[in-house]
C-alpha positions in Angstrom: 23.7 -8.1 -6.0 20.1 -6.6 -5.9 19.1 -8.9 -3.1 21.8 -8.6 -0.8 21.4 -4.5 -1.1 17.2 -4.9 -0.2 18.6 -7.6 2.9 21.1 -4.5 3.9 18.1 -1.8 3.7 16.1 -0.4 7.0 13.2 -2.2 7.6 11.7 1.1 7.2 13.2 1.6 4.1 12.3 -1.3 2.5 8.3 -0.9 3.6 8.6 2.9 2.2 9.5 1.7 -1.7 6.7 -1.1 -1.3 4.4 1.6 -0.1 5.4 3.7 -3.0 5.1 1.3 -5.3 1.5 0.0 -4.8 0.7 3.2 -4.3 1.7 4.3 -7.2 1.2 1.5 -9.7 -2.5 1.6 -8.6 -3.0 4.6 -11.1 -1.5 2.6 -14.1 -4.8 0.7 -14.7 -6.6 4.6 -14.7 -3.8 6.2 -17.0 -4.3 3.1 -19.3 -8.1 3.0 -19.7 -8.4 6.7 -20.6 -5.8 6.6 -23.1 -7.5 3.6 -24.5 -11.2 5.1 -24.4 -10.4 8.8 -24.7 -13.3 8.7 -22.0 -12.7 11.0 -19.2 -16.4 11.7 -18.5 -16.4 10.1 -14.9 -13.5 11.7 -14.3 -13.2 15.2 -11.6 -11.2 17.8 -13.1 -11.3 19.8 -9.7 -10.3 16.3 -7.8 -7.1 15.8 -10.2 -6.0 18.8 -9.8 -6.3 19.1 -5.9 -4.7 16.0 -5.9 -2.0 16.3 -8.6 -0.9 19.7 -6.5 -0.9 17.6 -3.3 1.4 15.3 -4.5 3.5 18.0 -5.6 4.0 19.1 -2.7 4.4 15.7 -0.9 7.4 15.4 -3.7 9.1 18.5 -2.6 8.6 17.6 0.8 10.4 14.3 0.3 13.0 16.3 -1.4 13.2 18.6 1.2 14.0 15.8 4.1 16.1 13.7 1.7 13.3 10.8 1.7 14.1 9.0 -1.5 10.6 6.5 -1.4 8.7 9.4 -0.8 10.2 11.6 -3.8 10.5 8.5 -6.1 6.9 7.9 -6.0 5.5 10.9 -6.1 7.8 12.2 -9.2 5.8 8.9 -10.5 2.2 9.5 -9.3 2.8 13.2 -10.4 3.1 12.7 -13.9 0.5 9.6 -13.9 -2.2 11.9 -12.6 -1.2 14.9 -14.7 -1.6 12.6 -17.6 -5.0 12.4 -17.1 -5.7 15.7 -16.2 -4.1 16.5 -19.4 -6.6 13.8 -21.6 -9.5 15.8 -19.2 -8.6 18.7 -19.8 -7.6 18.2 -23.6 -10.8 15.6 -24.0 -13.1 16.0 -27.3 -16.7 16.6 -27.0 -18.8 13.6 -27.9 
C-alpha cells in the first residue's frame, strides 16, 4: 500500500518529494496563465533562460548522485519553464 511505503521512507526522503513538489507545482499557475492569455509581456526572456539552464543542471546533478526528488522535480520544472520560454519566445506581436 502507498501509505505504508511513505511510513517506510527517510525522513529526509519524504521532506525531499514534498520539497519538490511545491516547488514545482508553484509554476503550474504561470504555465497556465500564459497559455490562456498568450501574454508573455511581463515575462524575462534572459531570466527563463538562466533559470531553465540552472535547473538543468540541478537535474543532472541529481542524476549524477542518484537523488531521485531532486531529478523528479527538476525533469518537471524543466519542461514547465521551457514551456514558457517557448510561448516568449514563439509570442505574437500585439
Amino acid at each position: 500500500m502507498v501509505v505504508d511505503y511513505i511510513f517506510t521512507l527517510p525522513l529526509e526522503t519524504v521532506l525531499g518529494y514534498l520539497a519538490a513538489s511545491l516547488t514545482t507545482l508553484s509554476f503550474l499557475p504561470q504555465v497556465i496563465q500564459v497559455y490562456r492569455t498568450k501574454n508573455t509581456d511581463a515575462i524575462s526572456f534572459w531570466m527563463y533562460l538562466i533559470f531553465s539552464t540552472g535547473v538543468f543542471f540541478w537535474f543532472v546533478y541529481g542524476v549524477m548522485i542518484q537523488a531521485w526528488p531532486v531529478v523528479v522535480a527538476n525533469a518537471i520544472t524543466l519542461v514547465l519553464s521551457l514551456s514558457i520560454l517557448w510561448m516568449k519566445v514563439n509570442e505574437k506581436s500585439h
